[in-house]
C-alpha positions in Angstrom: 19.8 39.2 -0.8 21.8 37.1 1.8 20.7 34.6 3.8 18.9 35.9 6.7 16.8 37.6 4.3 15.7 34.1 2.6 14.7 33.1 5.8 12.7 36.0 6.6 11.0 37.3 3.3 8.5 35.3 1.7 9.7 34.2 -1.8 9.7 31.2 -4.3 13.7 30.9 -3.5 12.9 31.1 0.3 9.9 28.6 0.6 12.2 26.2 -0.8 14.8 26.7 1.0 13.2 26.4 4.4 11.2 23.5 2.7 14.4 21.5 2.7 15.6 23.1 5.9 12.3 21.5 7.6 12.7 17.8 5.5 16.4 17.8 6.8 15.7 18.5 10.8 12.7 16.1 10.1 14.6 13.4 9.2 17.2 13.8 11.7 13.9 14.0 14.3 12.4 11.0 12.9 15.7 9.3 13.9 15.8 9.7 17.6 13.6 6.9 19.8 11.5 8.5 22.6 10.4 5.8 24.8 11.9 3.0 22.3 9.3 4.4 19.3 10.9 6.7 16.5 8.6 9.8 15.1 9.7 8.3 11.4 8.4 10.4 8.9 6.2 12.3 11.2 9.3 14.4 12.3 9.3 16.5 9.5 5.9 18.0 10.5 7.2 18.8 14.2 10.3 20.5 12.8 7.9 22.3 10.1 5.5 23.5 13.4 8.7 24.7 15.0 10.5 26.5 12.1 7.1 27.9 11.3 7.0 29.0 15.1 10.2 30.8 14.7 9.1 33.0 12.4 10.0 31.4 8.6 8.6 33.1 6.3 7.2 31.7 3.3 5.4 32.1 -0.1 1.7 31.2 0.7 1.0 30.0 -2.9 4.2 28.0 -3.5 3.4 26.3 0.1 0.0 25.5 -0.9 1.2 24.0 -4.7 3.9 22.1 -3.2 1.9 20.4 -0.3 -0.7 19.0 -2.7 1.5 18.0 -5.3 3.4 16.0 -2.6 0.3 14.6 -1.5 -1.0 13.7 -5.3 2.9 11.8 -5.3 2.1 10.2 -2.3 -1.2 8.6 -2.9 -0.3 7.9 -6.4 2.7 5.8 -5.8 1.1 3.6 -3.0 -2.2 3.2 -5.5 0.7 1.7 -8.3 2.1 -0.5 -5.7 -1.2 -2.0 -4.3 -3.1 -2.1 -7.7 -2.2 -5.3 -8.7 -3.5 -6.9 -5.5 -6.4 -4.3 -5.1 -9.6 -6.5 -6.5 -8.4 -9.5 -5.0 -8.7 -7.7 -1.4 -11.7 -6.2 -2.4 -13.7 -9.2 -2.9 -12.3 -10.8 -0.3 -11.8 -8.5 2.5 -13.3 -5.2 0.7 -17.0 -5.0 2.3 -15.8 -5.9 5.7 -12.9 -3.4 5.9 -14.8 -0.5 4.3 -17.8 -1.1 6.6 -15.2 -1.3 9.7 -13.5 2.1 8.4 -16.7 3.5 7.8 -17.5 2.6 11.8 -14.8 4.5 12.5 -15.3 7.8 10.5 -19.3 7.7 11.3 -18.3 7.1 15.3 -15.4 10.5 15.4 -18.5 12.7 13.4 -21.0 11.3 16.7 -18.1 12.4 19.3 -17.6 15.8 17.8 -21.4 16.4 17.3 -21.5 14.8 20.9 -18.8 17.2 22.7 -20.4 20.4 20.7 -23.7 19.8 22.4 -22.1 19.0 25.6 -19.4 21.9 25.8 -20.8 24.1 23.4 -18.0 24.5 21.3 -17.7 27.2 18.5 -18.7 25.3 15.1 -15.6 26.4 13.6 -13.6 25.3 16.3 -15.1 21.8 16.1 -14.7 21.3 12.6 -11.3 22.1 13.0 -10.4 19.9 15.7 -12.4 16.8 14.0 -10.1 17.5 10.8 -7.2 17.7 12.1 -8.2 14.5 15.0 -8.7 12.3 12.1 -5.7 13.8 9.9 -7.5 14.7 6.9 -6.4 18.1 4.9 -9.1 17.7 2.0 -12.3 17.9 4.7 -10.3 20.5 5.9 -10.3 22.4 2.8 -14.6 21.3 2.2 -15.3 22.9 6.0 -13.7 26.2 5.4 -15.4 26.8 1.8 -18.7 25.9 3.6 -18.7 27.8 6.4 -16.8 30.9 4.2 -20.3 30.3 1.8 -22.7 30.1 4.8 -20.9 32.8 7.7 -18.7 34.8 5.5 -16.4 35.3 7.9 -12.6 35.2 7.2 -12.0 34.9 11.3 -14.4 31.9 11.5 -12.7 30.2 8.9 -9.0 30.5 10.6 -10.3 29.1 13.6 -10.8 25.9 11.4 -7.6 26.5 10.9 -5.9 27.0 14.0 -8.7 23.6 15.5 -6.8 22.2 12.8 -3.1 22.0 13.3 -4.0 21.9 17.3 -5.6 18.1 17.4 -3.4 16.5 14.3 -0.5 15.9 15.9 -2.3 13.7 18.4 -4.3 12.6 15.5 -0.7 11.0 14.0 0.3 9.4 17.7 -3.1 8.4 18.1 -3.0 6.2 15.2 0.3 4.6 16.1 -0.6 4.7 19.9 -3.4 2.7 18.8 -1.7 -0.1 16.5 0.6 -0.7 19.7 -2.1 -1.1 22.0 -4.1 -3.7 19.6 -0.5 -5.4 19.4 0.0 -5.6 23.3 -3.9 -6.4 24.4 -4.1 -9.1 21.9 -0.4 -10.2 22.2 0.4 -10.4 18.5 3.1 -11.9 16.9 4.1 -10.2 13.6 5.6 -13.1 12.3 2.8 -14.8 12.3 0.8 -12.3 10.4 3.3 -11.9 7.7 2.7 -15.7 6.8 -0.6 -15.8 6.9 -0.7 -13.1 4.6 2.0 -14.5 2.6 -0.7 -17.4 2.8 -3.7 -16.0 1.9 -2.0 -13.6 -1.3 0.5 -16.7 -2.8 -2.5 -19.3 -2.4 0.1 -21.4 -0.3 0.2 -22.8 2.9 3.3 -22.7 4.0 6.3 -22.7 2.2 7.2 -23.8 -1.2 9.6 -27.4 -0.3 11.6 -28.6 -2.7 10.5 -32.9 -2.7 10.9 -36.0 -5.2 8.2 -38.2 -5.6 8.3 -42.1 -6.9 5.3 -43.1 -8.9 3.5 -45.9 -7.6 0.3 -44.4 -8.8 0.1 -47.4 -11.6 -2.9 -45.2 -13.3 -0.2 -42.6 -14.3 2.0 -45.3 -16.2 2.2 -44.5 -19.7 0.4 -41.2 -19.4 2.1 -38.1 -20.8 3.8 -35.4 -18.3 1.2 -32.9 -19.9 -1.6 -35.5 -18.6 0.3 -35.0 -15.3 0.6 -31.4 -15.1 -3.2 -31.2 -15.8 -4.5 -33.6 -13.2 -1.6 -32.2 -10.7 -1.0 -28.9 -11.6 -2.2 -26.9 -8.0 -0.3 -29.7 -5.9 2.9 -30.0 -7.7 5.5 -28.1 -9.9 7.6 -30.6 -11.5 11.2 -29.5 -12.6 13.0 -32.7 -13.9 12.3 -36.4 -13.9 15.0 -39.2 -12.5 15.1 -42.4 -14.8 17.7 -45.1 -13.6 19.7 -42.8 -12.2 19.5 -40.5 -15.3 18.2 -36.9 -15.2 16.0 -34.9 -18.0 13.9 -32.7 -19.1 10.0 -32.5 -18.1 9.1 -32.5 -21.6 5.2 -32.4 -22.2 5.5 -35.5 -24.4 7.6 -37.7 -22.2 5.4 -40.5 -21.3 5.8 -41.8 -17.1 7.3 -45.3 -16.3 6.9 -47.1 -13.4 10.4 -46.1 -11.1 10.4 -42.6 -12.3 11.3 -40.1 -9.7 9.6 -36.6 -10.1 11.7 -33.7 -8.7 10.2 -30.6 -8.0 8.0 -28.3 -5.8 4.8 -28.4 -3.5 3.9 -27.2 0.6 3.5 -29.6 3.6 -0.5 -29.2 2.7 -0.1 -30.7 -0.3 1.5 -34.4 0.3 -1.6 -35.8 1.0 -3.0 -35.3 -2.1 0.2 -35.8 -3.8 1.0 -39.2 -2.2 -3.0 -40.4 -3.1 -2.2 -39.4 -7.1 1.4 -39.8 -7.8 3.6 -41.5 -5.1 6.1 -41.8 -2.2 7.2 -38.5 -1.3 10.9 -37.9 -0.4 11.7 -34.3 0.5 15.2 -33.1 0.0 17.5 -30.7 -0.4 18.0 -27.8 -2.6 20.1 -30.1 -5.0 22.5 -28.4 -7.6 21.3 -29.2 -11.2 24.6 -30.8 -13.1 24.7 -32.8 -16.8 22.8 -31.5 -19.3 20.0 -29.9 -17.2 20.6 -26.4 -15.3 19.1 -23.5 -13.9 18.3 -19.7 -14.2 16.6 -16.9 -12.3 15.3 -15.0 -15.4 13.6 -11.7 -15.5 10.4 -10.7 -17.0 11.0 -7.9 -19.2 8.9 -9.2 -23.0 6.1 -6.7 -22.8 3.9 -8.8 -25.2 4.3 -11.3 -22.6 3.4 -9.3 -19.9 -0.1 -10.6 -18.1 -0.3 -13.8 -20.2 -0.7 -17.2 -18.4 1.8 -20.1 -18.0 -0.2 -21.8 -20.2 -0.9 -19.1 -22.8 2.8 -18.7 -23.4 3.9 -22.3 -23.7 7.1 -22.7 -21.9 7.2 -26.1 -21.4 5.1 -27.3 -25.2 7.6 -25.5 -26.9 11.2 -25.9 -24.9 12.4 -28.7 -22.8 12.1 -26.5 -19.8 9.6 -25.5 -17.0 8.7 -22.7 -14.8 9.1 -23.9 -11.6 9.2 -20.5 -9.2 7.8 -17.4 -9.4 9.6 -14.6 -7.9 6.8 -10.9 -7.6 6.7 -8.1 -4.7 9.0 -10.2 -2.3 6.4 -13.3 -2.3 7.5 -16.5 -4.0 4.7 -18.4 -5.8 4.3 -21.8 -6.6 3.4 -21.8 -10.9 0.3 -23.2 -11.9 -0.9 -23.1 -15.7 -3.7 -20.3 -15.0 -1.1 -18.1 -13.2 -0.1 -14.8 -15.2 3.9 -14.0 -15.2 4.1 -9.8 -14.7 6.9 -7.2 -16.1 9.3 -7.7 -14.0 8.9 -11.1 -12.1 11.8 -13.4 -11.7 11.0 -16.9 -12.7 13.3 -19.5 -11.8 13.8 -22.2 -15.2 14.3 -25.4 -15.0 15.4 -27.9 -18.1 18.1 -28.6 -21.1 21.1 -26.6 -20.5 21.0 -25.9 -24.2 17.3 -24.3 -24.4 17.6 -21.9 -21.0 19.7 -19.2 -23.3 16.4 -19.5 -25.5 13.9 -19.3 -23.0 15.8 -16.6 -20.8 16.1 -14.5 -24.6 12.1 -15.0 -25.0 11.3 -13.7 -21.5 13.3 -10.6 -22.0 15.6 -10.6 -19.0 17.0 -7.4 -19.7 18.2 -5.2 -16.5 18.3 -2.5 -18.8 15.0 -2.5 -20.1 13.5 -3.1 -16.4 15.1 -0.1 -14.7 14.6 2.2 -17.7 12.3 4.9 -16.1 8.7 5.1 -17.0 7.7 8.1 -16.7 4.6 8.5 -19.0 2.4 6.8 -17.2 2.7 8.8 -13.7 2.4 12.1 -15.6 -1.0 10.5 -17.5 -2.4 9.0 -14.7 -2.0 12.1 -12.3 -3.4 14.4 -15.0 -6.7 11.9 -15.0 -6.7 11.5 -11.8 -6.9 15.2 -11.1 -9.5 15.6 -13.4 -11.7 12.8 -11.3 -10.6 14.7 -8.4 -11.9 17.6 -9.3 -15.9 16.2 -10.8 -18.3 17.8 -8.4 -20.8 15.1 -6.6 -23.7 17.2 -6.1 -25.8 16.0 -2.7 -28.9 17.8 -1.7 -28.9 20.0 1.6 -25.1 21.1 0.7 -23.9 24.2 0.0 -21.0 23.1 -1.8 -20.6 20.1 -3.9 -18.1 16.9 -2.8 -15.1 15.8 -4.3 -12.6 13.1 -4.4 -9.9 15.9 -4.5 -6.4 16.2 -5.3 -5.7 12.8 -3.5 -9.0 10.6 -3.9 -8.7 11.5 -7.6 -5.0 10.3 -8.2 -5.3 7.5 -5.7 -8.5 6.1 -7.9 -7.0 6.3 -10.9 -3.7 4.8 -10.0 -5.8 2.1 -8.1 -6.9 1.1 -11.5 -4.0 1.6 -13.6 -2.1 -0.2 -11.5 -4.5 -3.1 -11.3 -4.7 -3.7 -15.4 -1.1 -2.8 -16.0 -1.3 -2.0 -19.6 -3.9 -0.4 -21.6 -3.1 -1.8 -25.4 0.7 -1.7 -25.5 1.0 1.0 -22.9 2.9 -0.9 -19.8 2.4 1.3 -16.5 4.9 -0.6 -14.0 7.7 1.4 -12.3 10.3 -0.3 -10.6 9.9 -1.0 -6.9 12.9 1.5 -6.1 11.5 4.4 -8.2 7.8 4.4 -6.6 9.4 3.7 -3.3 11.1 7.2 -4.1 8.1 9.2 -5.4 6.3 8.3 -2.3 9.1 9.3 0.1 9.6 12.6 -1.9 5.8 13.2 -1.5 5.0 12.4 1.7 8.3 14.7 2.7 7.1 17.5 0.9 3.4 17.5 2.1 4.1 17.3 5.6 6.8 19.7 5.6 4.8 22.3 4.3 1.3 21.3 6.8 4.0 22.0 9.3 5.1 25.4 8.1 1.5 26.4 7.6 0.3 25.8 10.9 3.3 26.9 12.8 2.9 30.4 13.1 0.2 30.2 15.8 0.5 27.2 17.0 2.4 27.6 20.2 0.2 30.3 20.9 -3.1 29.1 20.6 -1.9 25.8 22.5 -1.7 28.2 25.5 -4.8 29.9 25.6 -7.7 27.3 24.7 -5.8 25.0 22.4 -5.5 22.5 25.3 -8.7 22.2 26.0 -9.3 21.8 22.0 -6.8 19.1 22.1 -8.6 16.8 24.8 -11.4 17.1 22.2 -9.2 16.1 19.2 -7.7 13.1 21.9 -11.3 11.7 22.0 -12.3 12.5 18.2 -9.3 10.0 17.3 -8.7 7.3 20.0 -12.2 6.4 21.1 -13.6 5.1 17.1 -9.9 3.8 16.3 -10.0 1.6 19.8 -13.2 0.5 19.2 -12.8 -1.0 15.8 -9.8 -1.9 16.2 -10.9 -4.2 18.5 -13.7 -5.2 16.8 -11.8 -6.1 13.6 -9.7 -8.6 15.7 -12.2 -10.1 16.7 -13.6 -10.7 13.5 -10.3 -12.9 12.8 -8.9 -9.9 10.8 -5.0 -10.0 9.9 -3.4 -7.1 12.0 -1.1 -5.6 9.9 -4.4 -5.3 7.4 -6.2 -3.7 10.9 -2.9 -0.8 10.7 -3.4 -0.2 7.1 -7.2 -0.1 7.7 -6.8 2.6 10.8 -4.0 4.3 8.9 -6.4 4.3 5.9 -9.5 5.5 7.8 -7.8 8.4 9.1 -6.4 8.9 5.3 -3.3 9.5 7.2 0.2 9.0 5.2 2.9 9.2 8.4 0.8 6.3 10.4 0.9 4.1 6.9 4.4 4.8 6.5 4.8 3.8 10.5 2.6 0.7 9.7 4.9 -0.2 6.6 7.5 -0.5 9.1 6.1 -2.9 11.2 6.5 -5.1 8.7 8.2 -5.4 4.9 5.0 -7.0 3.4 1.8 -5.0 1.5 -1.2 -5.8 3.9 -0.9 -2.5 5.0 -0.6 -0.4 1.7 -3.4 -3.0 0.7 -5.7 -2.9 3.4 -5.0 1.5 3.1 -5.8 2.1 -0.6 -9.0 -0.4 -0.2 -10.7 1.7 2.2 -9.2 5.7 1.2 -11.8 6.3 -1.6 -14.9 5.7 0.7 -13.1 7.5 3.6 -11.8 10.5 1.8 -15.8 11.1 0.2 -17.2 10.6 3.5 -14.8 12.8 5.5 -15.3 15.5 3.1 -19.2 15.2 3.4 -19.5 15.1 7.4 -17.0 17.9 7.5 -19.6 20.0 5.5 -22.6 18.3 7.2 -21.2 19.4 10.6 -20.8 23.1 10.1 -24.5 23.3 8.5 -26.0 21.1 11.3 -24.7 23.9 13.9 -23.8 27.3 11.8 
């Protein structure tokens, strides 16, 4: 067989091939800046459409098993990553950002039930071009096993099809389009949303300041440091203590004199209260720690540590050294006694030169151990998540039951995994670098082959009615993402979470991987995951409700 032939002849060897042919062009694509905004990761699915245009022939069955394993990598990596802060955005933010993606999905079913009745559009067409408008393969999938159940016509359901791959590109741009817009209209400083994320996820307003403070509190004389760290401990992190120009440990059982400078850590928000219970603040410089104190940047790598609080593992009762920084997911934390320390936080120790070797032994801080691959756990979870995926949800008036699918399933389950982080001594955390690397593999893979798939008859449809179908796909996705976008600024909410939410509500991968860029923290992947289970369920219903409402 030669080359031409694996180009041209549909085979396991061949679909791969051209696979990486389309992920390679893509890439390159994604590189170059067209009106100062890069296609990213979404030009792997334009060079797919144009290979596939060409004539690339490919193994239908091997296209089909390698875009939805990609996906299930995809959605599985960014459920790991967000897990951890998944509960905490839920019952903060959860109710209002599923209600506003659920505004959005409800409002693109109303336009494409509104330009069917206006236009009187083909129901397959329709379908189609509302899949593909808001991005979402799995409703795809749910309209064209309906309407094969209720017409039983192989041509009606390749119209889906065709609908389909005709309004998603706009259904990517639209996305994007519409984070830009929100950005200019409300002239929106991304800076200032990273740190009032940072804010809201760290607890801290502001950054963490390194300070001394004199005691002139005269309650606290005599009173232990551990009385201290209890009355003080969301203020202040105390490191060392000053003593007539002496330095030392902030051992638990060292009892305050009047004169004593504490050195350590708190935020601008924090003096007043810190000035009212202890003393004269001073803020200084990072100093360098010298005698017989020092410092270390230590990982977390003791398992049976893993998920325990300050206070539960003792630290400072049983060494003469404290936590004083907490290093996780590019945040910095300021310690309290109720916060957990994670498999692979840095801390930052603080005390007797002499204990740190100790300490640093007791908290693991083994590079090996942390970038030892765990690969149990994405195996187990995928394999449960599929099985979720794939439980039938039974609702009356439908011909065919819903489903989370292949990538509500996976996304649940990692959701949750990724949330507890152990089940008994099972530890499910993968290295930032290697989930970064699953979802870049996946997302490569899925759209590569969406692109190949639709291809073929792409360029022709697009010149008989596809254009038309497009304009309907153009108002499918921009009028409910405008609208809500807009309302969810109003409502005070944090735009990068407003780019994971649209990205999220459109169950779209390219515009979260184009959100993630805007900025290197996790309100996007946050906001994303939080809304993607309701989404994906209620896509896949009104995909199937629309086709019997008209068939």
């Amino acid at each position: 067989m030669n080359f031409l032939d694996l180009l041209t002849k549909p085979g396991t060897a061949s679909t791969i091939i051209i696979i990486c042919l389309v992920a390679v062009l893509g890439i390159l694509f994604g590189k170059i800046k067209v009106l100062k905004i890069k296609l990213g990761i979404a030009g792997i699915l334009f060079s797919g459409l144009l290979i596939g245009h060409f004539g690339a022939e490919t193994d239908p069955h091997v296209l089909h098993f390698i875009k939805e394993f990609g996906l299930i990598l995809f959605v599985y990596s960014i459920g790991l990553e967000v897990g951890p802060r998944f509960i905490p955005s839920l019952r903060k933010n959860g109710l209002r950002i599923n209600l506003l993606a659920s505004g959005i999905v409800v409002m693109g079913f109303l336009t494409a039930v509104a330009i069917q009745f206006i236009f009187d559009v083909p129901i397959s067409v329709i379908t189609g071009v509302m899949c593909g408008a808001v991005t979402n393969t799995p409703s795809l999938g749910a309209a064209q096993q309906t309407i094969c159940d209720v017409m039983a016509s192989p041509e009606q359901t390749e119209l889906v099809g065709m609908g389909y791959a005709v309004a998603y590109p706009f259904g990517i741009f639209g996305i994007i389009i519409s984070m830009i817009l929100l950005r200019m209209i409300f002239k929106i400083k991304v800076s200032d949303e990273e740190e009032q994320y940072k804010k809201d996820i760290t607890g801290l307003a502001g950054k963490l300041i390194a300070i001394n403070v004199e005691i002139t509190n005269q309650n606290l004389i005599g009173k232990s440091i551990e009385f201290l760290i209890n009355t003080c401990n969301k203020d202040f992190v105390l490191s060392r203590i000053e003593r007539k120009g002496e330095f030392f440990a902030a051992d638990t059982e060292v009892l305050l004199e009047e004169g004593d400078k504490l050195y350590g850590v708190s935020t601008k928000t924090n003096f007043d209260q810190i000035e009212l219970n202890i003393g004269t603040i001073q803020v200084t410089k990072e100093q360098e720690i010298t005698g017989r104190l020092g410092m270390k940047q230590v990982l977390i790598t003791n398992k049976e540590l893993s998920g325990k609080t300050i206070k539960e593992v003792g630290i400072s009762r049983r060494f003469p050294v404290n936590i004083t920084r907490i290093y996780r997911n590019g945040n910095q934390l300021m310690p309290t006694e109720e916060d957990s320390i994670e498999f692979g936080d840095t801390v930052r120790i603080v005390g007797e030169k002499k204990a740190l070797p100790e300490v640093a032994k007791l908290l693991g801080n083994s590079l090996k151990e942390l970038s030892h691959p765990n690969i149990l756990p994405i195996f187990m979870g995928i394999l449960f998540g599929i099985i979720i995926g794939l439980v039938p949800l039974y609702i009356p008036g439908l011909p065919a039951p819903a489903k989370l699918g292949l990538a509500g399933g996976p996304l649940l389950i990692a959701l949750i995994l990724g949330h507890f982080g152990r089940i008994g001594k099972m530890d499910f955390y993968i290295t930032p670098s290697a989930n970064l690397f699953i979802r870049e593999l996946g997302i490569v893979l899925f759209l590569a082959c969406v692109g190949l798939s639709s291809g073929k008859y792409f360029v022709q449809t697009l010149l008989n009615e596809g254009y038309i179908w497009m304009f309907y796909g153009v108002a499918i996705t921009f009028l409910p993402l405008m609208t809500f976008a807009i309302i969810a600024r109003m409502m005070k909410l944090n735009y990068l979470s407003i780019c994971g939410l649209l990205s999220g509500s459109m169950t779209d991968p390219p515009a979260l991987e184009f959100a993630n860029s805007i900025s290197p923290v996790q309100a996007q992947s946050t906001a994303y995951a939080t809304v993607y289970p309701l989404v994906m369920f209620l896509r896949v219903l009104l995909a199937q409700i629309l086709v019997l409402l008209f068939s």
